[in-house]
LODORO-336174 format. One line per 5 residues: their letters; for each residue y, x, z of N, C-alpha, C, CB. Coordinates in steps of 0.1 Angstrom, whole numbers, plus 5000, padded with zeros to 4 digits. Atoms other than C-alpha are relative to their C-alpha. Glycine has a CB too. Layout:
N
A) Y X Z Y X Z Y X Z Y X Z ~ ...
# end
This chain:
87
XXXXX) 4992 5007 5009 4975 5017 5131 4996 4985 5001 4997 5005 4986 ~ 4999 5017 4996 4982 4978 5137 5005 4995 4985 5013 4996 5016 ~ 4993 5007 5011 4981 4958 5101 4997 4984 5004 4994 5006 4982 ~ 5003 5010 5000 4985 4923 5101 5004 4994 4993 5000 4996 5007 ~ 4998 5011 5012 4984 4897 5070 5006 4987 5005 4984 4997 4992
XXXXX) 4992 5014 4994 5013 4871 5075 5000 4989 4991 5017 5004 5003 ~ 5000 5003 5012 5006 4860 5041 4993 4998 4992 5004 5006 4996 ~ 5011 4997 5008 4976 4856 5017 5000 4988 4992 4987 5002 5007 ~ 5011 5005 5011 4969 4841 4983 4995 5007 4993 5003 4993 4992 ~ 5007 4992 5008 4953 4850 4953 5005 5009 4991 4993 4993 4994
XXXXX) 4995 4998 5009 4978 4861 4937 5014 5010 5005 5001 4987 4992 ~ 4987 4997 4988 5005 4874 4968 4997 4999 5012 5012 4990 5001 ~ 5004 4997 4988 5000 4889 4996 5011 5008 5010 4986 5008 4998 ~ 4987 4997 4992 5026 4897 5029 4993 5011 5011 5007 4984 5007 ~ 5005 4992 4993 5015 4923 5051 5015 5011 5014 4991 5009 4987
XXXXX) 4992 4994 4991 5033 4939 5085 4992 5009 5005 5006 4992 5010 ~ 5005 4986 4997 5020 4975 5091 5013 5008 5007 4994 5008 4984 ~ 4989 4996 4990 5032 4993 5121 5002 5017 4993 4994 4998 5021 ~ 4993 4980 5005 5038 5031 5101 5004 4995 4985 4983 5019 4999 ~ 4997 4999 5012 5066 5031 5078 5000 5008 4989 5007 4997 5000
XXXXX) 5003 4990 5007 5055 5060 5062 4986 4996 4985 4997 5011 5012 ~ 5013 5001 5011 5020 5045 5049 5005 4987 4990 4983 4996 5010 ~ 4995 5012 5012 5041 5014 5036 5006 5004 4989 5009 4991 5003 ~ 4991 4991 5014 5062 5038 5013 4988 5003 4994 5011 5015 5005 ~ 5009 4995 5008 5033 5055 5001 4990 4987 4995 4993 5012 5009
XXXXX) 5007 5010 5006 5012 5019 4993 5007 4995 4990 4996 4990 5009 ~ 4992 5008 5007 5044 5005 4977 5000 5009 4988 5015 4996 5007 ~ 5001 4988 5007 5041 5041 4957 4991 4995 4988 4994 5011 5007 ~ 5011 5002 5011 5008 5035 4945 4999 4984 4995 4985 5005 5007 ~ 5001 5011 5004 5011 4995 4940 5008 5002 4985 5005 4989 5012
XXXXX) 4995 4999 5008 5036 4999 4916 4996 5011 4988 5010 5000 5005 ~ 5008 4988 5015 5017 5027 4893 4988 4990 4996 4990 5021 5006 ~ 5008 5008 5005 4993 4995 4888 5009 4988 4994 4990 4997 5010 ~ 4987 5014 5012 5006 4972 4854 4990 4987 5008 4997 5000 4971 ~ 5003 5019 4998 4988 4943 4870 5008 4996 5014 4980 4994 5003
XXXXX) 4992 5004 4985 5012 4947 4902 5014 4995 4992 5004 5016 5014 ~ 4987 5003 5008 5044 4927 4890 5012 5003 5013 5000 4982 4992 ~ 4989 4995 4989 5061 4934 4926 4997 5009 5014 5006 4987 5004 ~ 5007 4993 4987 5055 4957 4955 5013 5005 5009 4991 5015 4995 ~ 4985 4991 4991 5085 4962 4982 4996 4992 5012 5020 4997 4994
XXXXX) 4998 5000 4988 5090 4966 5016 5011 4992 5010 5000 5011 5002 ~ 4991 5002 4994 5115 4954 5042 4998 4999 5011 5005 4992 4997 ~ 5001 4997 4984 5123 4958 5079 5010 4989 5003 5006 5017 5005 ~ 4987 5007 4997 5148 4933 5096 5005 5009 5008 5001 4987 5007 ~ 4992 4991 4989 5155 4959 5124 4997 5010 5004 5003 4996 5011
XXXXX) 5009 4990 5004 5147 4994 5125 4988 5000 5012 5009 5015 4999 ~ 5008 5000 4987 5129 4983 5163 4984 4989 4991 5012 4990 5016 ~ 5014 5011 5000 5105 4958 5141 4992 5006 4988 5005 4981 4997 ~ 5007 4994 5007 5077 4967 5119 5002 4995 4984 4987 4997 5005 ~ 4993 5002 5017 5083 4968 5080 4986 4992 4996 5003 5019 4989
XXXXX) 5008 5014 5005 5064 4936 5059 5000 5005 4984 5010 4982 5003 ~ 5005 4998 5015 5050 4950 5026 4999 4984 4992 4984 5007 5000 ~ 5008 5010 5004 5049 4924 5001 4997 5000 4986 5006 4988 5003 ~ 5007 4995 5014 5027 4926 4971 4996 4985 4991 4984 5012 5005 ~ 5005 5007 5008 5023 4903 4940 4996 5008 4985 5009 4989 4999
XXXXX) 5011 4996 5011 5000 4904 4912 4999 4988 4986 4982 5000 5010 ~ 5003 5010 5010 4990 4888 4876 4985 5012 4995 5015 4995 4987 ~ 5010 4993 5008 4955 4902 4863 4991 4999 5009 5002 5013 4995 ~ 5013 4996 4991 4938 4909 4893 5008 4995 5019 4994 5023 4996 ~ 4998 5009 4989 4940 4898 4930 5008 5008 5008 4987 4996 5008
XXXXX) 4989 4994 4993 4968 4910 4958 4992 5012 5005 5007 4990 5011 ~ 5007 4994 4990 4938 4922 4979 4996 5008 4992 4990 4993 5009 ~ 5008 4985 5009 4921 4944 4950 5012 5005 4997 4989 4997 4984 ~ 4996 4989 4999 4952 4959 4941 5002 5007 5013 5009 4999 4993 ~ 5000 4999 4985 4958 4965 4979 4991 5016 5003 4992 4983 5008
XXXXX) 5009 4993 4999 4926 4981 4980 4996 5011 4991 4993 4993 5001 ~ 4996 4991 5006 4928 5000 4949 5011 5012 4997 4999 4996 4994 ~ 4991 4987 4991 4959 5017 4962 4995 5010 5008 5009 4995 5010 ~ 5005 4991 4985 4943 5027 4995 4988 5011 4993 4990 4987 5013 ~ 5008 4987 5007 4916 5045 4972 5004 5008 4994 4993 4998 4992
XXXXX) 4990 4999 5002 4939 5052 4955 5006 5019 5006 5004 4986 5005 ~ 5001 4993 4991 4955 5073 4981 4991 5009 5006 5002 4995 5004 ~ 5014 4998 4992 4922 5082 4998 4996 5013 4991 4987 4985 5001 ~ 5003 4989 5011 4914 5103 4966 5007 5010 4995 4998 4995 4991 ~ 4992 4991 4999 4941 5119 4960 5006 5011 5014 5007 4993 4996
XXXXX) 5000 4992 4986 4945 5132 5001 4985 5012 4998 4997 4987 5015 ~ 5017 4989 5003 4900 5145 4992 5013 5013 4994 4981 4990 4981 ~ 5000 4993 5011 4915 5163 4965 5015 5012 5006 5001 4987 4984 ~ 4990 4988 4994 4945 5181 4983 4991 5007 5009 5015 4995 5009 ~ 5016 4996 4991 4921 5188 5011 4992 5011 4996 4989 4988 4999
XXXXX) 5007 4992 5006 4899 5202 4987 5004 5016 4991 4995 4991 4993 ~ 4986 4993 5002 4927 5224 4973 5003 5013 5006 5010 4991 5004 ~ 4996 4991 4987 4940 5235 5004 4987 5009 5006 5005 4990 5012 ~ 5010 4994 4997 4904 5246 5017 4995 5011 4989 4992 4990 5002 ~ 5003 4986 5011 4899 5268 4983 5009 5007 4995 4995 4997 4988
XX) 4992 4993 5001 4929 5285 4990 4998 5016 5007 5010 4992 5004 ~ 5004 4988 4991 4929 5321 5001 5008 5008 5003 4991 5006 4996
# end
């Protein structure tokens, strides 16, 4: 996975991540956080990589960012864990 930050303040952050699948699911979890005031994606062409772009009031682009990905991360343990205590 290739991400690269086209974008950064403290407050707004632009990101181009080459799987549009993990950008849907970040833009998911950005928006279930009230200090995210915007979280969307866009592609220009379905050949070019989709540009998340995330803003914030409360707390920083990069911590919600990162509190998504945990976010995520915890919720995958926990299917995981699930699935394995199935029988």
């Amino acid at each position: 996975m290739e991400l690269r930050v086209l974008n950064s303040s403290k407050d707004e952050m632009e990101l181009e991540i080459d799987n549009l699948t993990l950008v849907e699911i970040l833009r998911v979890y950005l928006n279930k956080d009230s200090s995210v005031s915007f979280a969307a994606w866009r592609r220009e062409h379905p050949t070019k990589n989709p540009v998340l772009l995330v803003r914030t009031k409360g707390k920083t682009a990069k911590k919600a960012i990162n509190d998504a990905i945990n976010g995520i991360v915890n919720d995958l343990d926990k299917i995981e864990k699930d699935f394995k205590g199935m029988k």
